[in-house]
Every structure is written in C-alpha cells, then in structure tokens.
C-alpha positions as CSV (number, residue, x, y, z in Angstrom):
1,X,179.6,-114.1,106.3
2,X,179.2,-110.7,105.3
3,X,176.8,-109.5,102.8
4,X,175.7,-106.4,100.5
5,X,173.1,-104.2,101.7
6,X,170.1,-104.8,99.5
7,X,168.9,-101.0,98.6
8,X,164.7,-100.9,98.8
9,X,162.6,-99.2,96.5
10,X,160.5,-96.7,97.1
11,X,156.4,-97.5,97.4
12,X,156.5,-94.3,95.2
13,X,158.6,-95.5,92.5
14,X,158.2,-98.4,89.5
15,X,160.6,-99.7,86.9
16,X,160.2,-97.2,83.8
17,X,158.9,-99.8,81.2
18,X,159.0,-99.7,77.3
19,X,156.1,-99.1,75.4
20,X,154.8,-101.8,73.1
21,X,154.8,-101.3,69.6
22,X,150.7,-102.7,69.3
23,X,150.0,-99.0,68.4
24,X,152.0,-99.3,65.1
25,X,150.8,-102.9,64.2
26,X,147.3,-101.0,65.0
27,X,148.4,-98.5,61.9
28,X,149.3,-101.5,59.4
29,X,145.7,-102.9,60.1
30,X,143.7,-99.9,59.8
31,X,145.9,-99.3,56.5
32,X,145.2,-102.7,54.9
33,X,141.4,-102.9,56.1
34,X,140.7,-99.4,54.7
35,X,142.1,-100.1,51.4
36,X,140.8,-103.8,51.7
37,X,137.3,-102.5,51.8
38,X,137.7,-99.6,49.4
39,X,138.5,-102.5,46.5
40,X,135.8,-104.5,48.2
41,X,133.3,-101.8,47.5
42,X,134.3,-101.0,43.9
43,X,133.6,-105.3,42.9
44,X,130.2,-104.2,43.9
45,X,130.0,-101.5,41.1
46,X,127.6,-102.5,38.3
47,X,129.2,-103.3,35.0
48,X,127.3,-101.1,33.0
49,X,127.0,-97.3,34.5
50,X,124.1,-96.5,33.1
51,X,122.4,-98.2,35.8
52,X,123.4,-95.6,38.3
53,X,120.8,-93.4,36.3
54,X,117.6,-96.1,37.3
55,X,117.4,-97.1,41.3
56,X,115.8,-100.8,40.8
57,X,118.7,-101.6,37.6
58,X,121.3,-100.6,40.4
59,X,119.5,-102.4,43.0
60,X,119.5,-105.3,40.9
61,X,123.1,-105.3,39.6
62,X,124.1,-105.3,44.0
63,X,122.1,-108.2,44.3
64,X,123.1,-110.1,42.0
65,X,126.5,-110.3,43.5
66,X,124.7,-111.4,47.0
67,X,124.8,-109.0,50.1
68,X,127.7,-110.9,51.6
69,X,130.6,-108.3,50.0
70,X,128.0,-105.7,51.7
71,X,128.7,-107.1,55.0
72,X,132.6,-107.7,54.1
73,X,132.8,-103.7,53.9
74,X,131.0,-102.9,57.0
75,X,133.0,-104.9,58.8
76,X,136.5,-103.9,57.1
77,X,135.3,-100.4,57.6
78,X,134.9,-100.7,61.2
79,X,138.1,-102.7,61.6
80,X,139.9,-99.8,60.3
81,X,137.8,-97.5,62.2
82,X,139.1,-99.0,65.5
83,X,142.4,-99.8,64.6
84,X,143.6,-96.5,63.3
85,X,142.3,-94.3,66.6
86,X,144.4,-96.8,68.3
87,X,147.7,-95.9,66.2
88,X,146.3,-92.1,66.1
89,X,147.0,-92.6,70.2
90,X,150.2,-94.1,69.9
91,X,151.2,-91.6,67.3
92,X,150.7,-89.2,69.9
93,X,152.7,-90.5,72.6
94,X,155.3,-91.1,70.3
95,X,155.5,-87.6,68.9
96,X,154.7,-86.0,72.0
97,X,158.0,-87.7,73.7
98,X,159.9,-86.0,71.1
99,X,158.1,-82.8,70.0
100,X,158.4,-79.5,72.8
101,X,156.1,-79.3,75.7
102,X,153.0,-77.5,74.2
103,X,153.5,-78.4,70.5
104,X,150.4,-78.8,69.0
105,X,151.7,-81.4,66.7
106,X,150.9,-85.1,68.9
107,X,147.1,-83.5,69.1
108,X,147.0,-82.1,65.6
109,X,148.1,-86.1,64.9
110,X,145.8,-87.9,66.6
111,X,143.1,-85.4,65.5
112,X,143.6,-86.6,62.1
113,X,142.7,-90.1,62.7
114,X,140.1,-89.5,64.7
115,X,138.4,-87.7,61.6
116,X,139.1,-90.8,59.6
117,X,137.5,-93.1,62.1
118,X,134.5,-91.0,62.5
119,X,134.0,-90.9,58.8
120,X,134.4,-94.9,58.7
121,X,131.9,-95.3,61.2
122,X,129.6,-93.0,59.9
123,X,130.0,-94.2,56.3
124,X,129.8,-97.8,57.4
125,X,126.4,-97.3,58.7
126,X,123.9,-97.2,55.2
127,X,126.0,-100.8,54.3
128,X,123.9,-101.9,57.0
129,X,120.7,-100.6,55.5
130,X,121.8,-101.4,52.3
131,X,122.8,-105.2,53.4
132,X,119.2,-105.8,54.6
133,X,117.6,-103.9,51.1
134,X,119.2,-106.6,49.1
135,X,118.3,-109.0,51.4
136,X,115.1,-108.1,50.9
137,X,115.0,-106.9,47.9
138,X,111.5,-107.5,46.7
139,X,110.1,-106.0,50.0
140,X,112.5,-103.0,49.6
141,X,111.9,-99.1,48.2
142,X,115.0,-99.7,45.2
143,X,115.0,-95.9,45.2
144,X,115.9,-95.6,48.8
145,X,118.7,-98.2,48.8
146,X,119.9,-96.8,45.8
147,X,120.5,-93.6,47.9
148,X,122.3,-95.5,50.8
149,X,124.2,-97.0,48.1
150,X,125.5,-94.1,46.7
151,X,126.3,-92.8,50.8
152,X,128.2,-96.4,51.6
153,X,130.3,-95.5,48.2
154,X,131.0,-92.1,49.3
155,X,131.5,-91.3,52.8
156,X,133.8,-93.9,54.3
157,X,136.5,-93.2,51.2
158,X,136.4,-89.1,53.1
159,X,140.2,-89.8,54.2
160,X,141.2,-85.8,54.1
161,X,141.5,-85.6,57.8
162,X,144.6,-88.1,57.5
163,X,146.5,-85.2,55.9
164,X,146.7,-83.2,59.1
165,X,148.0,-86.8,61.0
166,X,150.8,-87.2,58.0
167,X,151.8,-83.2,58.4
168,X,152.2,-83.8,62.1
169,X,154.4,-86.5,61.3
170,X,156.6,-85.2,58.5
171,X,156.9,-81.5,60.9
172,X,157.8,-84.3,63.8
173,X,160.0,-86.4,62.0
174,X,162.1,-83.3,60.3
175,X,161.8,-81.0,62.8
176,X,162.6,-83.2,66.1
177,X,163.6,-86.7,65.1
178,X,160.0,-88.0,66.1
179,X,160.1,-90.4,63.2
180,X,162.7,-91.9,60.8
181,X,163.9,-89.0,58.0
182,X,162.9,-90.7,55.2
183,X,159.2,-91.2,56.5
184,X,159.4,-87.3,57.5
185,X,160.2,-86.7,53.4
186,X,157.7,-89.7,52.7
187,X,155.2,-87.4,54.5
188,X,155.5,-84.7,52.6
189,X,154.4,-86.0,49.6
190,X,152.0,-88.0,51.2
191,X,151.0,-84.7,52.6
192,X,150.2,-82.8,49.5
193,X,148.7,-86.3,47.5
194,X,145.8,-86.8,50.6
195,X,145.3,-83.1,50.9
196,X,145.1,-82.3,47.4
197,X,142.3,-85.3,46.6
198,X,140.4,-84.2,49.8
199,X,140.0,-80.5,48.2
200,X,139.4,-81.6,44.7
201,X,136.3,-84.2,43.5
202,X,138.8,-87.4,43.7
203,X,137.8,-87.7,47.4
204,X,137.5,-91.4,46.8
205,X,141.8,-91.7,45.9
206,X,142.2,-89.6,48.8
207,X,140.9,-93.0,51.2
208,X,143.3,-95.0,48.7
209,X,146.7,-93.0,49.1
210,X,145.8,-92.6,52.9
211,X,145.6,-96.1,53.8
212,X,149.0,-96.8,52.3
213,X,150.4,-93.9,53.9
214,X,149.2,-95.7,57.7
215,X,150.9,-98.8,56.2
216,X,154.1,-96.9,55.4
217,X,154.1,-94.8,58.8
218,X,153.1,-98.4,60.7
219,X,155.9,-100.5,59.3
220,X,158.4,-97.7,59.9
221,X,157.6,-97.4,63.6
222,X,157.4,-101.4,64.0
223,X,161.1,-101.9,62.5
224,X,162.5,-98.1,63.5
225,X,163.7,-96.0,66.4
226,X,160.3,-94.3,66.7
227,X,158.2,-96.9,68.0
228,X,160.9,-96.4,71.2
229,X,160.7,-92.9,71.4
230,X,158.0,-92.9,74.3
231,X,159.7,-93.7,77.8
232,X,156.1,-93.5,79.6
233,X,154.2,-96.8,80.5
234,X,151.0,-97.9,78.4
C-alpha cells in the first residue's frame, strides 16, 4: 500500500495565527465606563451651586447622596483606565501592520491612550479620599474634601490626549486602509471636537465626546476588516 510522504515542520516554524479582536471589545469598555462614570459623577453635583462657594454646604450635599456613587466612579474610572491601554496596544498592532515601517502613527496611537489612562488613574485617586471624608464626615476637614472634590470632578474628564489616538487613526485609515473609511472621516471630526475642548475651558465635554469616539472605533474593528489587519500572534 503505498502512501503520501507526510512533509515535517520545521522546530523553527509555527502556524501564523489570527489575532483576537479582545483589544477592540477592550475599546467599547473603556468607552462606556468612562462616559458611565462621567454621568456618575455629575448625579453627585449639589442641586443648588451656591454650595460650591462654602466647603462644609458641599460636603454636605455629597453626603447626603451616601459615598457609595463615590466608589461607583473610582471604580468605573479605573475600569476604563485598564481597558483602554489595552485597545491603545491593539490599536497599535493593528495600524502598525498596515502603516510603513517607521511611521510614527501606531506609537503616536497608543500614546494617546496611555495619556487617557494616566489621567483616569491619577484623577481616580482623591474619590478615594473623598469616599472616606464622607464616610466620615463629622471627623473630616469639609474644606479639604471639598478640594479633593473639586480634583475627582476635574482631572479624570482630561481626555485631550485621545485626540492624538483618533488623528493616528483617521491619517491610518485614509492614508493606508488601517481602518474602515468612514471611521477614517469619523475621525476627523472626532479629531477637531476632542482637540478643540481639550484647548478651550470645556475640558470636561472633551472626556464625553472621547469616550464615544473609543465606542465608535471599538465597534468598527469588532464587526470590520481592521480588527484582521495584524497577521502577528498575541
């Protein structure tokens, strides 16, 4: 009985797998828990804004509503924090499959959402102060978590670094296919709507427009050719 030679493969070699599309899902997360947390944190806004002017009537109007939505933001913050450097990496194999050898473009991506992470983190850490001053409210300086306050409702909405991840994208998608077209013209407006609020005082609809923007750019890798642009393994 004669048979087929059976070819061996190299010790060298390995089946070229796929990438997963984790990375995207990653961006859809980090999109809904940012702007999840950004709504979050405006419920805790007192009523009346006069009591931004006195410490202890603002300390009092965030404990009234309990320091569980406190906790609810850290932890949406950080969430989003985590998830969106993991599509920032994707992002950058994806482009950088596409894009020439040495364009600055995947790093200039990733970059981006690094900047957004940090400035989750970093903004997510007075909630944790400010969780444990209405806590303990009566033992608390008012003046002093009315100053963390006023960081935890600042710093974490700093989304202006996405606008560098977004004009990597739409110079990708345009320029070398890196992405679906329309997300490449999507971009573009998304582009000049995060960079514009970063540079002007509306910082805090900068965090809002960004976070839809990771939605967008998630759901378009999950359901279009550029979640399979990358031939490299995970």
């Amino acid at each position: 009985m004669q048979t087929e030679p059976i070819e061996a493969i190299p010790a060298g070699r390995r089946p070229v797998r796929q990438p997963g599309r984790g990375w995207a899902a990653a961006g859809v997360l980090a999109g809904v828990a940012g702007f999840a947390a950004m709504e979050v944190g405006t419920r805790l806004a007192p009523a009346d804004p006069t009591a931004y002017a006195d410490a202890e009537l603002l300390v009092d109007a965030y404990a009234s509503l309990g320091p569980g939505l406190v906790a609810a933001v850290l932890a949406l913050y950080v969430i989003a924090a985590f998830a969106v450097v993991v599509f920032g990496a994707g992002l950058r194999r994806a482009l950088a499959a596409q894009c020439p050898a040495g364009s600055l473009a995947p790093d200039v991506a990733w970059a981006g959402t690094l900047l957004v992470a940090g400035l989750c983190l970093v903004g997510s850490g007075p909630a944790t102060e400010v969780f444990f001053g209405l806590l303990h409210a009566a033992e608390s300086d008012p003046d002093i978590t009315a100053s963390l306050v006023r960081m935890m409702d600042t710093l974490p909405w700093v989304w202006g670094g996405l606008a560098l991840t977004v004009t990597a994208v739409a110079f990708g998608a345009l320029r070398h296919g890196a992405a679906p077209r329309w997300l490449g013209v999507v971009s573009i407006v998304f582009t000049v709507l995060v960079g514009g609020l970063a540079m002007a005082p509306l910082q805090y609809l900068a965090g809002y427009v960004g976070s839809i923007w990771l939605v967008v750019a998630g759901v378009a890798y999950l359901a279009g050719r550029g979640a399979r642009t990358a031939t490299m393994g995970a």
